[in-house]
C-alpha positions as CSV (number, residue, x, y, z in Angstrom):
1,X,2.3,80.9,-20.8
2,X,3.6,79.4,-17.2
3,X,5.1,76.0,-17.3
4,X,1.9,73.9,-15.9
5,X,-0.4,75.3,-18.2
6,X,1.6,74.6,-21.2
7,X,2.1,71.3,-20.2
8,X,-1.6,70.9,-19.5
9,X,-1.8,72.1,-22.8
10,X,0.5,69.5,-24.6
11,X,-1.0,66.7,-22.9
12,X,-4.5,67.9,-24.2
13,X,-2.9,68.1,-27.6
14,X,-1.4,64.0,-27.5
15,X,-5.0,63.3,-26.4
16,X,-6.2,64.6,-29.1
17,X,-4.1,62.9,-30.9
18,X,-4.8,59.8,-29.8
19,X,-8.6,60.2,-29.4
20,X,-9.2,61.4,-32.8
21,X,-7.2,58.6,-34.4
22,X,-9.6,56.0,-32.8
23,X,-12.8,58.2,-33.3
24,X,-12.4,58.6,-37.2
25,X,-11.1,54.9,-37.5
26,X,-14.4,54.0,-35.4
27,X,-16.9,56.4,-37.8
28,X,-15.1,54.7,-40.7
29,X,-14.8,51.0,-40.6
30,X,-16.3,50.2,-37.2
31,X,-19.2,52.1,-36.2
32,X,-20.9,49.4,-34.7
33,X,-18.6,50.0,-32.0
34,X,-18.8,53.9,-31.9
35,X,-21.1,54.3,-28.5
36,X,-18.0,53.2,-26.2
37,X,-16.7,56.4,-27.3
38,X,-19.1,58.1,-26.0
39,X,-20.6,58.5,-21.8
40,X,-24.2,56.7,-21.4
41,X,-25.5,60.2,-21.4
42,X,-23.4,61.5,-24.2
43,X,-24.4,64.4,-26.8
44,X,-24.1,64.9,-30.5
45,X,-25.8,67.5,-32.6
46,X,-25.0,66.5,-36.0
47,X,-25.9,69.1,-38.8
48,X,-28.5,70.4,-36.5
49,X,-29.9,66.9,-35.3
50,X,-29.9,66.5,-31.9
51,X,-29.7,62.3,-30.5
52,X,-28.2,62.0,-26.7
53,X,-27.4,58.8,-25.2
54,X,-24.8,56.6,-26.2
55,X,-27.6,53.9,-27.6
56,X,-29.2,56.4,-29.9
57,X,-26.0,57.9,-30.8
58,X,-25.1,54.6,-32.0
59,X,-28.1,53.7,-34.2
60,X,-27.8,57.2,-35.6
61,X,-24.3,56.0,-36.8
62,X,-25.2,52.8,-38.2
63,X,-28.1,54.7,-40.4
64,X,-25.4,57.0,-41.9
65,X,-23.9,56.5,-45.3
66,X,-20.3,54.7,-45.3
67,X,-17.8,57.5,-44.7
68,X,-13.9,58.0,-45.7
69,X,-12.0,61.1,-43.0
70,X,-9.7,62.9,-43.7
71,X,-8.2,65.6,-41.1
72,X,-6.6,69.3,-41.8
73,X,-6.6,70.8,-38.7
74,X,-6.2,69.4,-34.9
75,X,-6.4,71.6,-31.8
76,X,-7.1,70.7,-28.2
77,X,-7.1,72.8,-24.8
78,X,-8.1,71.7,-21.6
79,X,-11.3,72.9,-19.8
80,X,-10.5,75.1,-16.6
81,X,-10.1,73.3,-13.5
82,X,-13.3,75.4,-12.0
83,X,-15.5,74.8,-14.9
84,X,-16.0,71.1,-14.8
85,X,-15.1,70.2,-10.7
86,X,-11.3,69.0,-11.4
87,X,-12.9,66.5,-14.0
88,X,-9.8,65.8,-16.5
89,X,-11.8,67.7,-19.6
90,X,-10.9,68.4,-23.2
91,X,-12.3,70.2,-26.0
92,X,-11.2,69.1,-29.3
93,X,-11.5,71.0,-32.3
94,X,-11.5,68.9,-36.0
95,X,-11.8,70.0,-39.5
96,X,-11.4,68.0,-42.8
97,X,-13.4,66.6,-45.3
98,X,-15.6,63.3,-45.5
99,X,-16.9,61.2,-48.3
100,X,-20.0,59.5,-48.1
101,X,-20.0,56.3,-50.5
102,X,-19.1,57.6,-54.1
103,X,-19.9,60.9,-53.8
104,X,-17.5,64.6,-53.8
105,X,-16.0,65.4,-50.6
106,X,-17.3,68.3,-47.9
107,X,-15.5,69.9,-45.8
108,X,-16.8,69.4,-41.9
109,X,-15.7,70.9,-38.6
110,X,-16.3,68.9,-35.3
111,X,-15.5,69.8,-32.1
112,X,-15.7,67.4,-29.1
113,X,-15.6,67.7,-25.3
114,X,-14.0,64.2,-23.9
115,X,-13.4,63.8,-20.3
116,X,-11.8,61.3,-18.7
117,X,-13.8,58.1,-17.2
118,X,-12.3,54.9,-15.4
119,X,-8.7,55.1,-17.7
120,X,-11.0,55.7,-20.9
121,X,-11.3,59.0,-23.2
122,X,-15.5,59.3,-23.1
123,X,-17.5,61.9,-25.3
124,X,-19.7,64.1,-23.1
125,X,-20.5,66.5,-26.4
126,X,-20.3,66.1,-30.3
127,X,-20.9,68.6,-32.7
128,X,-20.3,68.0,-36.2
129,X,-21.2,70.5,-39.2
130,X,-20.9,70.1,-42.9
131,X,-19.2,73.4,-44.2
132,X,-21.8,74.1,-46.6
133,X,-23.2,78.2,-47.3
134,X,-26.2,79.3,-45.3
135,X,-28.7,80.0,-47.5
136,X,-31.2,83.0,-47.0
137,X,-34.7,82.1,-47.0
138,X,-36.9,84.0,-49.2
């Protein structure tokens, strides 16, 4: 790996990092403040449930259960150059487990595209899945 793209790498990794520490704290105690995470036009796809705009994103947060993250795994690359105009892009890959209220925790996996906007880490897409069997339909 040549020395500027493992430095592009590391820096998406410290991103990462950082971004994932405010998102889970945000989804945890302070989701009324959630949809500054994400761009006015943001994405998530949550188990299958579609909701774009930062707005909607947000009320779809505040309906949820309360929730208690906890993190396995981290990875983060950055997004070629070519594929999103020189933007500064990441994807961010999550896994872990969350507790709603009382109940046993599931495993999820999340992964995130952020890009940079005006000094700030901003969500473009979010797509979080339960790690639960797919059952056959009969």
């Amino acid at each position: 790996m040549d020395v500027s793209l493992r430095s592009k790498v590391d820096q998406a990794c410290r991103v990462a990092e950082e971004f994932t520490k405010l998102y889970y704290e945000a989804a945890d105690k302070r989701r009324h403040l959630i949809s500054r995470l994400y761009l006015d036009t943001g994405l998530l796809t949550w188990n299958g449930n579609g909701v774009m705009g930062n707005e909607r994103i947000q009320k779809f947060y505040m309906d949820l259960p309360p929730t208690d993250h906890t993190l396995n795994t981290l990875d983060a690359q950055p997004i070629l150059d070519e594929a999103v105009n020189g933007q500064l892009t990441y994807l961010i890959q999550v896994s872990g487990t969350v507790k709603y209220q009382e109940k046993v925790p599931k495993t999820f996996q999340q992964n995130f595209i952020v890009t940079a906007e005006g000094g700030k880490w901003k969500i473009v897409s979010d797509c979080f899945r339960l790690q639960e069997p797919i059952t056959e339909k009969s």
